[in-house]
ROKE-637633 format. One record per residue (C-alpha): residue number from 0; residue in three letters; chain; x, y, z. Coordinates in steps of 0.1 Angstrom, whole numbers, plus 2048, in hexadecimal, padded with zeros to 3 digits. Layout:
<pts>
<NUM; ala; A; <X; Y; Z>>,
...
</pts>
This chain:
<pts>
<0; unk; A; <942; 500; C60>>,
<1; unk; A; <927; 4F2; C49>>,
<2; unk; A; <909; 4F5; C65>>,
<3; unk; A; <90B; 51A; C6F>>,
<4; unk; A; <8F1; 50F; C8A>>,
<5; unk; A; <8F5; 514; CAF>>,
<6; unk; A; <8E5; 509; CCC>>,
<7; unk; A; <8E3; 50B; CEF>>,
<8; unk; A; <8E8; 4F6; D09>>,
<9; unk; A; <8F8; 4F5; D31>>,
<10; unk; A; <918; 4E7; D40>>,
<11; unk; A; <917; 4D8; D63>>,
<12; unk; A; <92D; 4D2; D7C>>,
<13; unk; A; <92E; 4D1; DA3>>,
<14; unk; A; <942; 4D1; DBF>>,
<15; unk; A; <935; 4C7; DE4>>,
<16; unk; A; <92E; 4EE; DEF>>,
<17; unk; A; <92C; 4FC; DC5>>,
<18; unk; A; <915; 4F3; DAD>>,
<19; unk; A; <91B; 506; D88>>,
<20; unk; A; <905; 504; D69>>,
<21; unk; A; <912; 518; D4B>>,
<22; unk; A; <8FF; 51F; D2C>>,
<23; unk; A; <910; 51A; D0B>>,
<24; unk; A; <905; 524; CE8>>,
<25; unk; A; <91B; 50B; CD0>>,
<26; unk; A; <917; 4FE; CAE>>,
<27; unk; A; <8FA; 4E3; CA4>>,
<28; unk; A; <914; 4C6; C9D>>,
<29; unk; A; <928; 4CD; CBF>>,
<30; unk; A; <934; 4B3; CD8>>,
<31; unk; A; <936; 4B0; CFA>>,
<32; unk; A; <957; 4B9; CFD>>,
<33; unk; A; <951; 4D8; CE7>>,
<34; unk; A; <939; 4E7; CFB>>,
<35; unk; A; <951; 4DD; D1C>>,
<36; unk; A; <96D; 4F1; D0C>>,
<37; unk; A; <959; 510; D05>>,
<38; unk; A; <947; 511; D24>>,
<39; unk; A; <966; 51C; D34>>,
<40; unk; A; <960; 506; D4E>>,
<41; unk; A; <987; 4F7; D4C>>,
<42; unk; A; <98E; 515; D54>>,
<43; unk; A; <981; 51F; D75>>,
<44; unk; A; <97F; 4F9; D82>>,
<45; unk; A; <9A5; 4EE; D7C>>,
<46; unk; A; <9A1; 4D2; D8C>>,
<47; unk; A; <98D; 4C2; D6E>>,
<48; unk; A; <99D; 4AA; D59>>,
<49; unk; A; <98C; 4A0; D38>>,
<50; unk; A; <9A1; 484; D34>>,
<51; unk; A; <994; 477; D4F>>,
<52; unk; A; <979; 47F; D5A>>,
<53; unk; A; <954; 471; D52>>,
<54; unk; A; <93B; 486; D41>>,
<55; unk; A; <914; 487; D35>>,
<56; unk; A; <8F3; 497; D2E>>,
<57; unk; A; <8DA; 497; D46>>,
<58; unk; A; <8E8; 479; D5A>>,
<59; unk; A; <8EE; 465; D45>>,
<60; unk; A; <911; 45A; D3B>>,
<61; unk; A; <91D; 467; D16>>,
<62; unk; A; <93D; 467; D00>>,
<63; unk; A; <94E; 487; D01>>,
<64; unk; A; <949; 484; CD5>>,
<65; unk; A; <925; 484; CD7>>,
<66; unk; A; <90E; 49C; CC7>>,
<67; unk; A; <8FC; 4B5; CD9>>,
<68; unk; A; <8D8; 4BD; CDC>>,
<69; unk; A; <8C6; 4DD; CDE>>,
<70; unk; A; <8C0; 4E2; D07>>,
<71; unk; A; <8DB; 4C5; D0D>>,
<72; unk; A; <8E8; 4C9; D32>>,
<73; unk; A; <90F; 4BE; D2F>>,
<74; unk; A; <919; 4AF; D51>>,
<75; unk; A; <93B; 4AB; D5A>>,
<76; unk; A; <93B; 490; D78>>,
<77; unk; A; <956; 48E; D95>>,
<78; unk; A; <968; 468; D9D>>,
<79; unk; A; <956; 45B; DBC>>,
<80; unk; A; <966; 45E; DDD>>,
<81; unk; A; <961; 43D; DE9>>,
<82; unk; A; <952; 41C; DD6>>,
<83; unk; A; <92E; 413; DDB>>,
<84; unk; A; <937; 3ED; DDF>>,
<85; unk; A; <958; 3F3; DF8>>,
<86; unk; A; <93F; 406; E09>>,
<87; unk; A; <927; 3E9; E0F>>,
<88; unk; A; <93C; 3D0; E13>>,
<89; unk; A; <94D; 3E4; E2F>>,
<90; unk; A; <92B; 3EB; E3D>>,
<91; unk; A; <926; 3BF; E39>>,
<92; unk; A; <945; 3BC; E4B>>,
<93; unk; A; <93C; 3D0; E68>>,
<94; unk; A; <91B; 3B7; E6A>>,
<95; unk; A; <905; 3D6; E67>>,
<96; unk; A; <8E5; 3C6; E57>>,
<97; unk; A; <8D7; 3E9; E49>>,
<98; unk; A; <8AB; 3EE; E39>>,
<99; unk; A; <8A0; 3F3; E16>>,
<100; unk; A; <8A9; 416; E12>>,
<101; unk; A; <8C5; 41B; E26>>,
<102; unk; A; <8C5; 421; E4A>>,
<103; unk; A; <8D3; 40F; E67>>,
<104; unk; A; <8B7; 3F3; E74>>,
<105; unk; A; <8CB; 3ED; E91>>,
<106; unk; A; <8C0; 40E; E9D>>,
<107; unk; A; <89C; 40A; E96>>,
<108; unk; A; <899; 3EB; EA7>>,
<109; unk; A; <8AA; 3F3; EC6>>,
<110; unk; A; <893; 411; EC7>>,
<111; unk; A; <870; 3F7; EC0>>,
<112; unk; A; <87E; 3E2; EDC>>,
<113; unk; A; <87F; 405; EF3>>,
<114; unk; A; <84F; 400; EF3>>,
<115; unk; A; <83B; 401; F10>>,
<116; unk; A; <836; 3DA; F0E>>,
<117; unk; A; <817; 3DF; EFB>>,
<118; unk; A; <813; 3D3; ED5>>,
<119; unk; A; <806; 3E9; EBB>>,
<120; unk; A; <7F0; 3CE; EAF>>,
<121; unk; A; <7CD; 3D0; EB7>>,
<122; unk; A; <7C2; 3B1; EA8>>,
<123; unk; A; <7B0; 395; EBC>>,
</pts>
């Protein structure tokens, strides 16, 4: 190789109960991929297909050809278990109207509507 200099940077990947960071030493002008494959990542998590599966550095969605940076943190990402939008159009279907935020309001106002009677405002 032409550019006989390295640099370090960390794989990622994480399972619900295991969360693995491995630090990799790899050549200036080396990919994502590249620093996947030496990692040896592949070969403890068998369950990980590159062709396949999504990767990117620092959260942020790459190509598995791009360049890395010095202190790059390669993250391979897992397929979602269930779709964000089945998810609320389920929760639509169900007629549960649901706050900013998350949470159920249902439950919040049927515990408001559990008061004394008396209003919390003071005003005249």
């Amino acid at each position: 190789m032409e550019n006989a200099e390295m640099i370090e940077v960390e794989v990622a990947y994480a399972l619900p109960d295991v969360q693995v960071i491995i630090p990799v030493k790899i050549h200036a002008d080396a990919t994502l991929e590249d620093a996947i494959t030496h990692s040896g990542i592949l070969d403890n998590f068998p369950e990980i297909d590159l062709g396949k599966s999504k990767v990117g550095i620092f959260g942020k969605l790459a190509r598995k050809n791009a360049t890395l940076r010095p202190g790059d943190r390669v993250e391979i990402y897992r397929p979602l278990i269930a779709d964000p939008k089945e998810v609320r159009r389920q929760r639509a279907a169900e007629g549960k109207r649901m706050k900013k935020g998350g949470g159920d309001l249902d439950a919040r106002e049927q515990k408001e509507g559990q008061g004394d009677g008396e209003s919390g405002d003071q005003s005249a």
